[in-house]
Biotite code that builds the C-alpha atoms (Angstrom):
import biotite.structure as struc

atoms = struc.array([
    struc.Atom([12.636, 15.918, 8.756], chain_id="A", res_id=1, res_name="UNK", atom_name="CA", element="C"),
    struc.Atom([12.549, 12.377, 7.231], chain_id="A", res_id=2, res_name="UNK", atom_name="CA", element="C"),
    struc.Atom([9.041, 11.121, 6.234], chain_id="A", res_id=3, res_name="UNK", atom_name="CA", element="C"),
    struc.Atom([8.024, 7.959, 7.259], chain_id="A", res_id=4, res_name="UNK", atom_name="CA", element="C"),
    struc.Atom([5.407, 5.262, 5.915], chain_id="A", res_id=5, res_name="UNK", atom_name="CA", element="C"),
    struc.Atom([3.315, 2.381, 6.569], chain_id="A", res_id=6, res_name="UNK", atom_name="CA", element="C"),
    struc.Atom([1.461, 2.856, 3.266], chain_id="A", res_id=7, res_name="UNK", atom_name="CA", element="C"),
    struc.Atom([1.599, -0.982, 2.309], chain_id="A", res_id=8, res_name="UNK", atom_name="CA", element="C"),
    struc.Atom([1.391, -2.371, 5.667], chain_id="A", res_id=9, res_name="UNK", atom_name="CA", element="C"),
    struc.Atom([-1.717, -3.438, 7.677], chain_id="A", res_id=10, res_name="UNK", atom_name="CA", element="C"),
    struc.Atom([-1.996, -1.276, 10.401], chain_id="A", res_id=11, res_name="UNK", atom_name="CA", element="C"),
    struc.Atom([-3.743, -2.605, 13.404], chain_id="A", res_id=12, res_name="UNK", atom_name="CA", element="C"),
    struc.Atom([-5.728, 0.382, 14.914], chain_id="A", res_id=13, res_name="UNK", atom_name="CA", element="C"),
    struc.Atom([-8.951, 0.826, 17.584], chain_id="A", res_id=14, res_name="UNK", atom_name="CA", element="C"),
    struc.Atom([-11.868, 2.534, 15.894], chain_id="A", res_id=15, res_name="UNK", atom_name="CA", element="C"),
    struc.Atom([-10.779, 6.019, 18.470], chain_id="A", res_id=16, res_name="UNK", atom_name="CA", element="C"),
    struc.Atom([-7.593, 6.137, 16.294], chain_id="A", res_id=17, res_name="UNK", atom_name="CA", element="C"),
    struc.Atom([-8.725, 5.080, 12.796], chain_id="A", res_id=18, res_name="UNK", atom_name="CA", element="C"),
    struc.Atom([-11.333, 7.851, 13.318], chain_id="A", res_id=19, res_name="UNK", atom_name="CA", element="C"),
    struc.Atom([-8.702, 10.686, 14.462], chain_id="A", res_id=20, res_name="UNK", atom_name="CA", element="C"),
    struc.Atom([-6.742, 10.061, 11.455], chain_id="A", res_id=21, res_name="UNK", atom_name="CA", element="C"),
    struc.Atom([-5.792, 13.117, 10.025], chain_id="A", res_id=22, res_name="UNK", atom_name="CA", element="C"),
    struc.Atom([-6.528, 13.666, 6.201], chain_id="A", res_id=23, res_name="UNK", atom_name="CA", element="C"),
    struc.Atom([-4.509, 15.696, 4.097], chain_id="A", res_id=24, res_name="UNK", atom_name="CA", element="C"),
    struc.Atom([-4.614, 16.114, -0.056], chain_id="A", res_id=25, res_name="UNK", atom_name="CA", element="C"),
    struc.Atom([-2.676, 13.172, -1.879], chain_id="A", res_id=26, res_name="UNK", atom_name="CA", element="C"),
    struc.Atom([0.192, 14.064, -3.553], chain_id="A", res_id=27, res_name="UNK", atom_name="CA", element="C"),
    struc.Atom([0.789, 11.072, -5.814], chain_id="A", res_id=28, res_name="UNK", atom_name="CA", element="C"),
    struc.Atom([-1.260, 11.565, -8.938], chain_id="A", res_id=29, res_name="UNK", atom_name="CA", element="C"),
    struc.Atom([-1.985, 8.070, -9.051], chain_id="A", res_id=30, res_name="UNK", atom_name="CA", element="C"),
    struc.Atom([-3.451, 7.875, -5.988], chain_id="A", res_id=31, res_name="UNK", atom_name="CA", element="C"),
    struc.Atom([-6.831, 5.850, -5.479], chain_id="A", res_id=32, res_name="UNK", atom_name="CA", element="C"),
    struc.Atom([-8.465, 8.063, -3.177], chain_id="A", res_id=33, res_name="UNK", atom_name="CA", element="C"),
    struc.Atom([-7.575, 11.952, -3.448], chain_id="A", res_id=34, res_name="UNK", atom_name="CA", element="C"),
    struc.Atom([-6.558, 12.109, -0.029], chain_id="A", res_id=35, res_name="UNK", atom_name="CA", element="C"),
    struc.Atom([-4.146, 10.085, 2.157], chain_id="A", res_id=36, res_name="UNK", atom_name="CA", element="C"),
    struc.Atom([-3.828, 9.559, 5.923], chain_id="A", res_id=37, res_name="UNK", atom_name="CA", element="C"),
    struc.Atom([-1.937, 9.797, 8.615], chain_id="A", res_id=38, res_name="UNK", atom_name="CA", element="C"),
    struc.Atom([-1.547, 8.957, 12.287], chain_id="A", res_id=39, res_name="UNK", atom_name="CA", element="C"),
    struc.Atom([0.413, 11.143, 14.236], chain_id="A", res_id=40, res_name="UNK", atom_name="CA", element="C"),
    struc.Atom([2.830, 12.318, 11.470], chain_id="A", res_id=41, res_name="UNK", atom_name="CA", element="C"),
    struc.Atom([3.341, 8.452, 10.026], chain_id="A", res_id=42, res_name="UNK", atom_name="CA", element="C"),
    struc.Atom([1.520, 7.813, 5.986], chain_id="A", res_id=43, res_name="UNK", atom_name="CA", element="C"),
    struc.Atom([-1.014, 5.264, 6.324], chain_id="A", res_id=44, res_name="UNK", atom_name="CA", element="C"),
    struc.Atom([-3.191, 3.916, 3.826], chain_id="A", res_id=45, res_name="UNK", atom_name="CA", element="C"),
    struc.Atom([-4.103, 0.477, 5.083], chain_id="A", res_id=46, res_name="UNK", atom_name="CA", element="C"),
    struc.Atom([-5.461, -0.868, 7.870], chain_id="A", res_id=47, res_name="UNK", atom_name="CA", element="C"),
    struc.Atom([-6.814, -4.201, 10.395], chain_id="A", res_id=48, res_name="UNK", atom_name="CA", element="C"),
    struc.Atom([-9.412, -3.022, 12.592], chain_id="A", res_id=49, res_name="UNK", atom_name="CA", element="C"),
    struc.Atom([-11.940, -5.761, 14.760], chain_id="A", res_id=50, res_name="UNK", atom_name="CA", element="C"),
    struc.Atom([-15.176, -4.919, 16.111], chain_id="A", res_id=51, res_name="UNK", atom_name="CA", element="C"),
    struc.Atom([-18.952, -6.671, 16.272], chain_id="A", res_id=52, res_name="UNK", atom_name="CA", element="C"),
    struc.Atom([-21.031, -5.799, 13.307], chain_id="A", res_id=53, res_name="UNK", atom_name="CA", element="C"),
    struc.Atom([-23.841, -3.246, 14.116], chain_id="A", res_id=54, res_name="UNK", atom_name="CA", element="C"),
    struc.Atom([-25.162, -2.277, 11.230], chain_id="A", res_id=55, res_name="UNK", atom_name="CA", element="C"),
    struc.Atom([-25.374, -3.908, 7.591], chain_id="A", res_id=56, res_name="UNK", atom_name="CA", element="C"),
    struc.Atom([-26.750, -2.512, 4.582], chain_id="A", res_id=57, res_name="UNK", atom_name="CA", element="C"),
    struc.Atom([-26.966, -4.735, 1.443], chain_id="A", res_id=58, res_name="UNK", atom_name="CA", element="C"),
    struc.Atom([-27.479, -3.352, -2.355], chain_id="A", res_id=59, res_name="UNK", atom_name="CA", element="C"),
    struc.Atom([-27.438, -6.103, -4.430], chain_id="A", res_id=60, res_name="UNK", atom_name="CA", element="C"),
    struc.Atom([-24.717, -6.291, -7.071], chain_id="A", res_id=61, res_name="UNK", atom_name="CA", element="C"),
    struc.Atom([-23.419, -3.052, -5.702], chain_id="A", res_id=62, res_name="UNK", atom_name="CA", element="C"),
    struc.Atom([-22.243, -2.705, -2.154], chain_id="A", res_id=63, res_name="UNK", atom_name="CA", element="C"),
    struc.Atom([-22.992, -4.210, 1.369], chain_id="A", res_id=64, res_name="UNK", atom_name="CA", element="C"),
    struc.Atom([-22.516, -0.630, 3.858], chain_id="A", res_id=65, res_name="UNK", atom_name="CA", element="C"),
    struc.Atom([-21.670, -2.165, 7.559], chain_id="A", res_id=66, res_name="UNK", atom_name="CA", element="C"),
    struc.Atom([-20.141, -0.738, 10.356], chain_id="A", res_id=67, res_name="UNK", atom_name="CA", element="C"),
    struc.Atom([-18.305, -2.610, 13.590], chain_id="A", res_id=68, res_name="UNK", atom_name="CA", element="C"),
    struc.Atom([-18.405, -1.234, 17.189], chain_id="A", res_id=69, res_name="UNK", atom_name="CA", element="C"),
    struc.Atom([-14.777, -2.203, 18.950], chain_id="A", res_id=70, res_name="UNK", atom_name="CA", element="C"),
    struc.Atom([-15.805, -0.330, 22.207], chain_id="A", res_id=71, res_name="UNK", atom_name="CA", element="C"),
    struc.Atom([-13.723, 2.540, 21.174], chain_id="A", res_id=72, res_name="UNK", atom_name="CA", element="C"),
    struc.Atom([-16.130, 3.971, 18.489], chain_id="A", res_id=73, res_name="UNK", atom_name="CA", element="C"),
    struc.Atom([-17.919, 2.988, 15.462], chain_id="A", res_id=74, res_name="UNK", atom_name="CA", element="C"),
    struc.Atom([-15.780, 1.817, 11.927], chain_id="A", res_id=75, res_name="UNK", atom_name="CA", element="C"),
    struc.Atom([-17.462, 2.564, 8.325], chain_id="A", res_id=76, res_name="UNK", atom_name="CA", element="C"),
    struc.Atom([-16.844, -0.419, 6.408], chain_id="A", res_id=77, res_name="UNK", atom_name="CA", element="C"),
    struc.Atom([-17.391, -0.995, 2.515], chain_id="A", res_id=78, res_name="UNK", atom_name="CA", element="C"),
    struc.Atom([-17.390, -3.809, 0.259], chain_id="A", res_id=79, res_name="UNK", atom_name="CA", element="C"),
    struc.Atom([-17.983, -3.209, -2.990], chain_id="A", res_id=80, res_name="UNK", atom_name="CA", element="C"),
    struc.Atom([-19.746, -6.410, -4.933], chain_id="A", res_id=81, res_name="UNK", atom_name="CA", element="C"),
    struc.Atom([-19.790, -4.664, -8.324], chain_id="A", res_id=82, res_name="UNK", atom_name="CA", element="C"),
    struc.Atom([-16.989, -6.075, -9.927], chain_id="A", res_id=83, res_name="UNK", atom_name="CA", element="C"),
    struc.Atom([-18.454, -7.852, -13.050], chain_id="A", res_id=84, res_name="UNK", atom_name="CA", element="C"),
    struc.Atom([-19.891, -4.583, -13.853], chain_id="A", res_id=85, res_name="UNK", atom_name="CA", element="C"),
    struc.Atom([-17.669, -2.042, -13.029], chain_id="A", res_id=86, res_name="UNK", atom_name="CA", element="C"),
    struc.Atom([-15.344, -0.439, -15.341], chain_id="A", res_id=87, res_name="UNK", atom_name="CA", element="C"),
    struc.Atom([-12.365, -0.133, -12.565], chain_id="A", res_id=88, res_name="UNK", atom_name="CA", element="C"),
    struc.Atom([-12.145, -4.170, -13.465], chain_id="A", res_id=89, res_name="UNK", atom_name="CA", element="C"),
    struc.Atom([-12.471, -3.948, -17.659], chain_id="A", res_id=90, res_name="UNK", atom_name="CA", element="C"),
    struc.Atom([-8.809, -4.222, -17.750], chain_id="A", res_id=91, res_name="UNK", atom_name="CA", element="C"),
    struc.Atom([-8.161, -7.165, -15.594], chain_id="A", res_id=92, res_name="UNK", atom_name="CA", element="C"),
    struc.Atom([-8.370, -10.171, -16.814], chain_id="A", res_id=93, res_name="UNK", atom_name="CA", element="C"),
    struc.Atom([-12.012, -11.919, -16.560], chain_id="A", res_id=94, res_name="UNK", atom_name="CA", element="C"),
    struc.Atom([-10.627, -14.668, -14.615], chain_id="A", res_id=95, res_name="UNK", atom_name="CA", element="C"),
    struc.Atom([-9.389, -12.636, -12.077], chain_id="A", res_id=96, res_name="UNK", atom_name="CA", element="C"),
    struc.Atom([-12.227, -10.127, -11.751], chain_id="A", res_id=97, res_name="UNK", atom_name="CA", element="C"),
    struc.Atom([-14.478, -13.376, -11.495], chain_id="A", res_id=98, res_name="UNK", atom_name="CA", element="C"),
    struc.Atom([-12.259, -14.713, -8.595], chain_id="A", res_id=99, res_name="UNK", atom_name="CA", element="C"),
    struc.Atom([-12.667, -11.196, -7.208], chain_id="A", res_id=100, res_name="UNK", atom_name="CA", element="C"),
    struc.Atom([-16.058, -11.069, -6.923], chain_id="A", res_id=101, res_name="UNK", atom_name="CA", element="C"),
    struc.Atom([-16.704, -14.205, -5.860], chain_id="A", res_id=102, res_name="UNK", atom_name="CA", element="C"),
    struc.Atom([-14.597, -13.801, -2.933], chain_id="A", res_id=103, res_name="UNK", atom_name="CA", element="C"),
    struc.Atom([-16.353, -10.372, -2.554], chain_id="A", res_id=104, res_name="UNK", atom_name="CA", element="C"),
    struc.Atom([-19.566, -12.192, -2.400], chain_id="A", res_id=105, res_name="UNK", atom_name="CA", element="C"),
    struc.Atom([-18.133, -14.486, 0.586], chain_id="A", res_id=106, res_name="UNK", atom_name="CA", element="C"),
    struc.Atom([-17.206, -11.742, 2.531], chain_id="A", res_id=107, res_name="UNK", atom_name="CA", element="C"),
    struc.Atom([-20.705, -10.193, 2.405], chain_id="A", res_id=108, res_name="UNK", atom_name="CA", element="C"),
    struc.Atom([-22.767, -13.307, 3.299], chain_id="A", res_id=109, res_name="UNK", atom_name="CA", element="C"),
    struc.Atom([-19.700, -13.518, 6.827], chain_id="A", res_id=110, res_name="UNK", atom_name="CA", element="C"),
    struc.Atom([-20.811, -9.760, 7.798], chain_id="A", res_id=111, res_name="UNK", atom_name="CA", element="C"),
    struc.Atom([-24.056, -10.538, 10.399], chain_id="A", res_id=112, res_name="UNK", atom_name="CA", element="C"),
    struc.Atom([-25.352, -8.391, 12.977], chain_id="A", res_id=113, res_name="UNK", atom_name="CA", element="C"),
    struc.Atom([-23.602, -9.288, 16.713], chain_id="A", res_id=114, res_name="UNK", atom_name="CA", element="C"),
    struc.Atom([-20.838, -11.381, 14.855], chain_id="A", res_id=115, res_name="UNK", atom_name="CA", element="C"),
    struc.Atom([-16.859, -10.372, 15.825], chain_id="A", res_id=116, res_name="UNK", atom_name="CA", element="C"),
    struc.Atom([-15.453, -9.449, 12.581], chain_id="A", res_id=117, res_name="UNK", atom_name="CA", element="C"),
    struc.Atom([-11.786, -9.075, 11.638], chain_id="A", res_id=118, res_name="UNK", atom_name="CA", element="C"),
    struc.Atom([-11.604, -6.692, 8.524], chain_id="A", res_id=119, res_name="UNK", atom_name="CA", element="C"),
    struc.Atom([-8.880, -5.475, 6.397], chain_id="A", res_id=120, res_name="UNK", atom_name="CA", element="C"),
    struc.Atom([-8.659, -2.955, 3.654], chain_id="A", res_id=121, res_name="UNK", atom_name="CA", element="C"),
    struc.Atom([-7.686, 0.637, 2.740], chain_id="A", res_id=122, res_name="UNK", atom_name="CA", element="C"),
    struc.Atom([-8.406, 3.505, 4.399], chain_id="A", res_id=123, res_name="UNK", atom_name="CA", element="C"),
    struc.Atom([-10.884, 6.364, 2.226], chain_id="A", res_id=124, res_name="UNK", atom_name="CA", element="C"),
    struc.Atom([-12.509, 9.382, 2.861], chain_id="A", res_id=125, res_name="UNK", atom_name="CA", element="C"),
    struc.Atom([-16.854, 9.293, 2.173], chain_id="A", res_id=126, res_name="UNK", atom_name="CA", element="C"),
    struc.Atom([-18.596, 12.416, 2.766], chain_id="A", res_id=127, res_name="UNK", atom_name="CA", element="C"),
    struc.Atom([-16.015, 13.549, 5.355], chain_id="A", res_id=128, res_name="UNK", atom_name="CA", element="C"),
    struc.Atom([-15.704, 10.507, 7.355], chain_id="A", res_id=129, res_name="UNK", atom_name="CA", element="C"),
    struc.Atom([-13.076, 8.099, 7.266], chain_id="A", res_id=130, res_name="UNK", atom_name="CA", element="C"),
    struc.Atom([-13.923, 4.362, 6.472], chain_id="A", res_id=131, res_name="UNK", atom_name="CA", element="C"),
    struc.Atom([-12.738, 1.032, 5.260], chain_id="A", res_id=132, res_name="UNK", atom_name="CA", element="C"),
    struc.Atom([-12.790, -0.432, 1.952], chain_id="A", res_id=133, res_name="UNK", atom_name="CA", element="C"),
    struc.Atom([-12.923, -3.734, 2.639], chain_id="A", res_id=134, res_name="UNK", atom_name="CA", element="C"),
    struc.Atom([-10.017, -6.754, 1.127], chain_id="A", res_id=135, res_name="UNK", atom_name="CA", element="C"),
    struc.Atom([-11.081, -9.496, 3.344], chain_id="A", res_id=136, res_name="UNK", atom_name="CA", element="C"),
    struc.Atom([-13.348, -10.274, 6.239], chain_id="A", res_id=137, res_name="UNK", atom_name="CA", element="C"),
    struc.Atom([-12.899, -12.941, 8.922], chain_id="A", res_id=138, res_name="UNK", atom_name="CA", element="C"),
    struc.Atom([-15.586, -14.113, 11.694], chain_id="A", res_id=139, res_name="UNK", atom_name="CA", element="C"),
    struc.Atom([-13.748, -13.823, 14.868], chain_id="A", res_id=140, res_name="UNK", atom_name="CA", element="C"),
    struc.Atom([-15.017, -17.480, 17.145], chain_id="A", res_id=141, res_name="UNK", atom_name="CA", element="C"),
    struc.Atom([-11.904, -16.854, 19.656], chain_id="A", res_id=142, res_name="UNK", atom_name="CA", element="C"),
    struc.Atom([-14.102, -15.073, 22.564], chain_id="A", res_id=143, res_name="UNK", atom_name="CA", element="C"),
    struc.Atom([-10.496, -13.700, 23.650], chain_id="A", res_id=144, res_name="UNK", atom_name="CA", element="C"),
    struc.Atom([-9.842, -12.450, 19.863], chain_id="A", res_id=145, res_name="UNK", atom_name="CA", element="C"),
    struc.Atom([-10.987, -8.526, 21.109], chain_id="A", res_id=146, res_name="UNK", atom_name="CA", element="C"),
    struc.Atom([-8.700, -8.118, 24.023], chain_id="A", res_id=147, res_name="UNK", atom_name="CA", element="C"),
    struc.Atom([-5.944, -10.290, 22.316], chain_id="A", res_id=148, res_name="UNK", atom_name="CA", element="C"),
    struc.Atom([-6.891, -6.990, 19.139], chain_id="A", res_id=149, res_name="UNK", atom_name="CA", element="C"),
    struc.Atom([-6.659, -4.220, 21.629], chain_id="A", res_id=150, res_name="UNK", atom_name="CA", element="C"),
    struc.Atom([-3.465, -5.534, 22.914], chain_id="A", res_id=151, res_name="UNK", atom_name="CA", element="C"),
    struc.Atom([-1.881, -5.629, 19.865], chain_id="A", res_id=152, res_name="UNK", atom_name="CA", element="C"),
    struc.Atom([-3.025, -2.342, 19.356], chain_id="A", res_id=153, res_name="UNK", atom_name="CA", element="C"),
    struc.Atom([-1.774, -0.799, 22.329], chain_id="A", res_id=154, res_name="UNK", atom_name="CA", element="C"),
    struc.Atom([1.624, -2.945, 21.759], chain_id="A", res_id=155, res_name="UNK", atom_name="CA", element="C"),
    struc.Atom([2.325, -1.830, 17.987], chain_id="A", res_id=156, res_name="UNK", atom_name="CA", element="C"),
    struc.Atom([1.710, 1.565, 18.823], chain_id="A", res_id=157, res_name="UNK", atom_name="CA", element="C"),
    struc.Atom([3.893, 2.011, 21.389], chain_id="A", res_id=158, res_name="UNK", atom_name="CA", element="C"),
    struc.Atom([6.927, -0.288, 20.277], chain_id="A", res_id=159, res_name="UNK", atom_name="CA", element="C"),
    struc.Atom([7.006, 0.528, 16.823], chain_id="A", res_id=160, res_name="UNK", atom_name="CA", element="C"),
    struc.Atom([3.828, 3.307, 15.591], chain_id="A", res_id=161, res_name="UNK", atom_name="CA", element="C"),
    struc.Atom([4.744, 5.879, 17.797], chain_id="A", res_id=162, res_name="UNK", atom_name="CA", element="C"),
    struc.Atom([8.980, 5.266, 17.578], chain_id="A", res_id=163, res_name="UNK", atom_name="CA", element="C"),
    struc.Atom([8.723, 5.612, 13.784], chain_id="A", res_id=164, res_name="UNK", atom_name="CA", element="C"),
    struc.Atom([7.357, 9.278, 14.350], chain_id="A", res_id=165, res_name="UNK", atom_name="CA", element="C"),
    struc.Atom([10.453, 10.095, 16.391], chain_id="A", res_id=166, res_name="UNK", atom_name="CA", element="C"),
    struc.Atom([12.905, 8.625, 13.875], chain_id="A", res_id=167, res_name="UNK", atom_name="CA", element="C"),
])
């Protein structure tokens, strides 16, 4: 059978299907994380999930931990604010690792508790649990913005998610 991706693409999901993902060992050796993802058959590896903010956990410098509640479950979110120190960056060029972390630092000060947050990132594996490692966050003012998510949801998986599997 023919495999088929969404590696590079943005998949909406509710927090009861990001969390049911299931997680197999990576086969590409250059892989980020050492496992990759999958929903129902179909390679994911990124993902756009919307939810309030219920927790938030800042280290300085290092990390702000923070999870969002969509009413389906509860999605592990990470956003790492250690670029200028970390050696993942010493190859990039400073400009660009600046720019990084300065966005980075954005992000962190739009994640407040009760707030409707629209997060994208990649999908990794912590301590057995699946989270996101956050690219960008958005604050959500639209009071129709969870809904208008959850339709989306509902709408991509079952016109195009779920039809790729039977391809």
């Amino acid at each position: 059978m023919e495999s088929h991706s969404l590696r590079d693409t943005h998949v909406k999901l509710l927090a009861f299907d990001l969390l049911s993902l299931t997680r197999t060992p990576s086969l590409s050796s250059s892989s980020f994380d050492p496992f990759s993802f999958s929903r129902k058959g179909i390679q994911i590896s990124r993902v756009e999930a919307l939810g309030v903010v219920v927790t938030r956990e800042l280290k300085p410098d290092k990390f702000l931990k923070f999870s969002i509640d969509d009413g389906t479950g509860c999605i592990q979110c990470v956003l790492w604010l250690n670029q200028l120190n970390s050696p993942y960056f010493s190859r990039r060029c400073p400009s660009d690792v600046r720019l990084i972390a300065q966005m980075a630092l954005i992000f962190s000060t739009r994640v407040q508790l009760g707030l409707v947050v629209r997060v994208r990132g990649r999908i990794a594996g912590f301590r057995g649990l699946v989270q996101i490692t956050v690219e960008d966050v958005v604050v959500e003012r639209d009071p129709n913005s969870e809904i208008l998510h959850w339709l989306d949801c509902m709408k991509l998986a079952h016109q195009h998610y779920d039809i790729l599997r039977g391809k």
